[in-house]
C-alpha positions in Angstrom: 19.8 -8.2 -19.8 19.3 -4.9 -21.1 18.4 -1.9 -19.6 15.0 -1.4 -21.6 14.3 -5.3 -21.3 14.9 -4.4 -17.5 12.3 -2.2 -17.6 9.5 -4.0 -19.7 10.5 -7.1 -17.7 9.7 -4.8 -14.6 6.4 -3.1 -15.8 4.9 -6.8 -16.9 5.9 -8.3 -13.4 3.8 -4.8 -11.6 1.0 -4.7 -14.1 0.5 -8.5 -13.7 0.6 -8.5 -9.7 -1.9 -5.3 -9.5 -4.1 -6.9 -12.5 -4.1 -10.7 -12.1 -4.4 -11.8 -15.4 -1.7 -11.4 -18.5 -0.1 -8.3 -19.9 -0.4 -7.8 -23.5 1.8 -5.8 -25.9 -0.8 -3.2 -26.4 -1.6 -2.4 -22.6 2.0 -1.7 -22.5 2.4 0.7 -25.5 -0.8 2.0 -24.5 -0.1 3.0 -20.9 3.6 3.0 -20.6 6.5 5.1 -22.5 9.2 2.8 -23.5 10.1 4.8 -26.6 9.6 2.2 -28.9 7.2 1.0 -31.6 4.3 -1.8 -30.8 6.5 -4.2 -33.1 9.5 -3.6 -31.0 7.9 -4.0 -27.3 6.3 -7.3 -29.3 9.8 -8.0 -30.1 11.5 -7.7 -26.4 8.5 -9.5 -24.5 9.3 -12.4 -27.1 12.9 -12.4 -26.3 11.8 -12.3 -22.6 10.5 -15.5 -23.5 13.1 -17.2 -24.8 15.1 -15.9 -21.5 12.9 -17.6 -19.4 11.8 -14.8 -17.8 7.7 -14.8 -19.5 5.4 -16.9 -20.5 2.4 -17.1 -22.5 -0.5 -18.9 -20.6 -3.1 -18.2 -24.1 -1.7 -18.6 -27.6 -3.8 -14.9 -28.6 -3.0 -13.6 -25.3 -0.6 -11.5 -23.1 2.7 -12.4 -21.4 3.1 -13.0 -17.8 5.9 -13.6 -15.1 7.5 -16.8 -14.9 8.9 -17.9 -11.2 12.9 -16.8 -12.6 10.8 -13.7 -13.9 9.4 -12.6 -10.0 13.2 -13.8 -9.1 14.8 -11.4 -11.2 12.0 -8.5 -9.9 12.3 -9.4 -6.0 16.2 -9.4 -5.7 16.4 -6.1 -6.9 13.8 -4.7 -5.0 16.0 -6.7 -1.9 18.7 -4.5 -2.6 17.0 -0.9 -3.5 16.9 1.5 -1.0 13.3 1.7 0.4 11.1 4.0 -0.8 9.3 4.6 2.1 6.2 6.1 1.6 4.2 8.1 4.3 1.2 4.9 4.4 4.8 2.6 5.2 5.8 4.8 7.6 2.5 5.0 9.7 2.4 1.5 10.1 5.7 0.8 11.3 5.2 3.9 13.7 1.8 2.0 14.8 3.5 -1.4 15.0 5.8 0.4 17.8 3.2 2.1 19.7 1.7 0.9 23.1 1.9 -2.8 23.9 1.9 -3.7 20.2 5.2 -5.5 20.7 4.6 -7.1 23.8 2.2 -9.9 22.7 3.6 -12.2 19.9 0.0 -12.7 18.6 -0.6 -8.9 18.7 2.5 -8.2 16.7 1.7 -11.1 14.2 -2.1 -10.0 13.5 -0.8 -6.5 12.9 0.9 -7.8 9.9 -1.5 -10.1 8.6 -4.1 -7.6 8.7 -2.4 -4.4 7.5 -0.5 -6.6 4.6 -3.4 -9.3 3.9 -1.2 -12.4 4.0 -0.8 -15.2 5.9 2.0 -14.2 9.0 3.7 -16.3 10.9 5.8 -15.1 14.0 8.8 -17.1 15.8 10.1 -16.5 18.8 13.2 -18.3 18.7 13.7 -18.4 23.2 11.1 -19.9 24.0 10.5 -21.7 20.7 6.8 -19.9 20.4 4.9 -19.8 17.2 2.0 -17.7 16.0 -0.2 -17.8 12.7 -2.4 -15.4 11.6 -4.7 -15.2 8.3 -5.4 -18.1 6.6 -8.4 -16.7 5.3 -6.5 -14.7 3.3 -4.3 -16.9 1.5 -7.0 -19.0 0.9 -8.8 -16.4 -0.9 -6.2 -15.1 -2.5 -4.6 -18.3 -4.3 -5.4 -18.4 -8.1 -6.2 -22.4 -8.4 -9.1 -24.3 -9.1 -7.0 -27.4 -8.6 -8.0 -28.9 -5.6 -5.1 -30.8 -4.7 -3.4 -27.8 -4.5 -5.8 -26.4 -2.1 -5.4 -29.1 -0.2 -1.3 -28.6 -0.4 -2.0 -24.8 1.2 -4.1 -26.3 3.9 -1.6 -29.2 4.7 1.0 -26.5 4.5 -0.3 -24.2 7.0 -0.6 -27.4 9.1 3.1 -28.5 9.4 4.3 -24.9 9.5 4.9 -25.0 12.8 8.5 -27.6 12.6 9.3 -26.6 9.0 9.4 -22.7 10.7 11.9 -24.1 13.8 14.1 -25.9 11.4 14.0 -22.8 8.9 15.2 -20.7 11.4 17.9 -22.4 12.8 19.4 -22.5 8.8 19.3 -18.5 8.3 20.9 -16.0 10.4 19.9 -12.6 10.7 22.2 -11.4 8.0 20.5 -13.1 6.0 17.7 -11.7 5.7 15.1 -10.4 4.5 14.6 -13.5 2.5 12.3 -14.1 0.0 11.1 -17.6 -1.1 8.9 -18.0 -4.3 6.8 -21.0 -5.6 9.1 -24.1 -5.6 12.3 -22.4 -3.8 10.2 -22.0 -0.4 11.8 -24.5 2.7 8.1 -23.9 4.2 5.6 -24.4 1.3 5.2 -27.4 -0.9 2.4 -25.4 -2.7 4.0 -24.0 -6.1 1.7 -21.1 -5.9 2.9 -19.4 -2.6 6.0 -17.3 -1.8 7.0 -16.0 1.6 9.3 -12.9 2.8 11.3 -13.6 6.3 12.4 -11.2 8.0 14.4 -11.0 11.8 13.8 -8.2 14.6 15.4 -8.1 17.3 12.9 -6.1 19.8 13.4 -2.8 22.3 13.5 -5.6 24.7 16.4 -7.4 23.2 14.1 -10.3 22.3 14.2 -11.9 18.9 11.5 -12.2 16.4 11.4 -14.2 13.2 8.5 -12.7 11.1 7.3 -14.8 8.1 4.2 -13.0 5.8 3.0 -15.8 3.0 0.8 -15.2 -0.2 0.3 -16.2 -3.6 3.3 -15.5 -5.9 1.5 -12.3 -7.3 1.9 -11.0 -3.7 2.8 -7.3 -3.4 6.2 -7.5 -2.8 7.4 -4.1 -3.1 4.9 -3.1 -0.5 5.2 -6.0 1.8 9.0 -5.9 1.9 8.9 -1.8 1.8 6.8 -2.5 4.8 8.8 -4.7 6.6 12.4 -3.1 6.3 10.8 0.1 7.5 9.3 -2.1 10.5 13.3 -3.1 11.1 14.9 0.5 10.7 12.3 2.1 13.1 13.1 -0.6 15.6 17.0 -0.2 15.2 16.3 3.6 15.7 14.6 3.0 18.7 16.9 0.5 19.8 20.1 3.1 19.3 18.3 5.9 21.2 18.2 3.9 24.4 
């Protein structure tokens, strides 16, 4: 792909996970400098198209991500250097304060309430599980299909053995992982993704942190988020 495809391909993904609804030629030209004419962004976004990478929900109507489209947008935000921001950096400096990190269901409602998801944390020892803020998934998923309501639901239901079985399959290399719409091990709900991510605690214990949304989650800021959670840790791990 080229560079200036990379880039529209990019700006579509962000404008359509902050706005919820599709991205059209003209908000682009309008609001972005790609140094090209109308007729060529036109041009690129249809070629986007035939890549697989954007799709047209509306015949008259703007372009959004298709599930290879987030793909292509999350693994290179995997492999960017984060760009930690000073909002990132409080958090993970609150997640390591006090006794945060001493209570599984502490640790895990941090997360779900600072990132809005759905988290899920795994302590592999003793096999312990915590969920946390299935109100916001629910409020946050873009169906009016019940059935697939009903697939969130049953979801969050048998989380707790598709999570043991999940873990055993990854090891902490590799991750962070992220899992989106028909990819996820944990989800049969096409509309969710989850990022996974391991810690390994001041205390030497392990942690397995999952955080689930819809697939126009935030990612940059949720995986921004939780690598700076990991380095912070490390640093305080290598100080002792």
């Amino acid at each position: 792909m080229r560079s200036r495809q990379q880039h529209i391909l990019n700006t579509v993904v962000e404008e359509y996970i902050k706005i919820g609804d599709a991205v059209s030629s003209r908000l682009l030209y309008e609001n972005f400098d790609f140094g090209i004419s109308p007729a060529l962004i036109r041009s690129e976004l249809h070629d986007l198209m035939d890549q697989g990478y954007l799709e047209q929900p509306h015949t008259s109507g703007g372009r959004i991500p298709t599930d290879k489209g987030l793909r292509f947008f999350v693994d290179a935000l995997i492999v960017e250097p984060s760009r930690t921001i000073e909002r990132e950096t409080r958090y993970a400096d609150s997640f390591l304060e006090g006794s945060i990190w001493n209570s599984l269901d502490a640790a895990v409602k941090f997360f779900s309430d600072r990132l809005e998801t759905l988290s899920v944390g795994y302590e592999p020892e003793g096999a312990i599980i915590c969920k946390r803020g299935l109100r916001f998934l629910l409020r946050r998923v873009e169906t009016e299909d019940r059935a697939e309501t009903i697939k969130v639901v049953d979801d969050f239901e048998k989380l707790d053995e598709r999570l043991a079985d999940f873990v055993r399959r990854f090891r902490e290399e590799d991750l962070p992982q992220v899992f989106i719409g028909s990819e996820s091990p944990l989800t049969t709900s096409t509309q969710l993704s989850f990022i996974a991510e391991h810690y390994r605690l001041p205390s030497d214990e392990e942690l397995m942190m999952v955080v689930i949304g819809p697939k126009r989650m935030n990612y940059r800021r949720n995986l921004a988020v939780m690598k700076t959670v990991k380095n912070k840790l490390q640093e305080r791990r290598s100080r002792r």
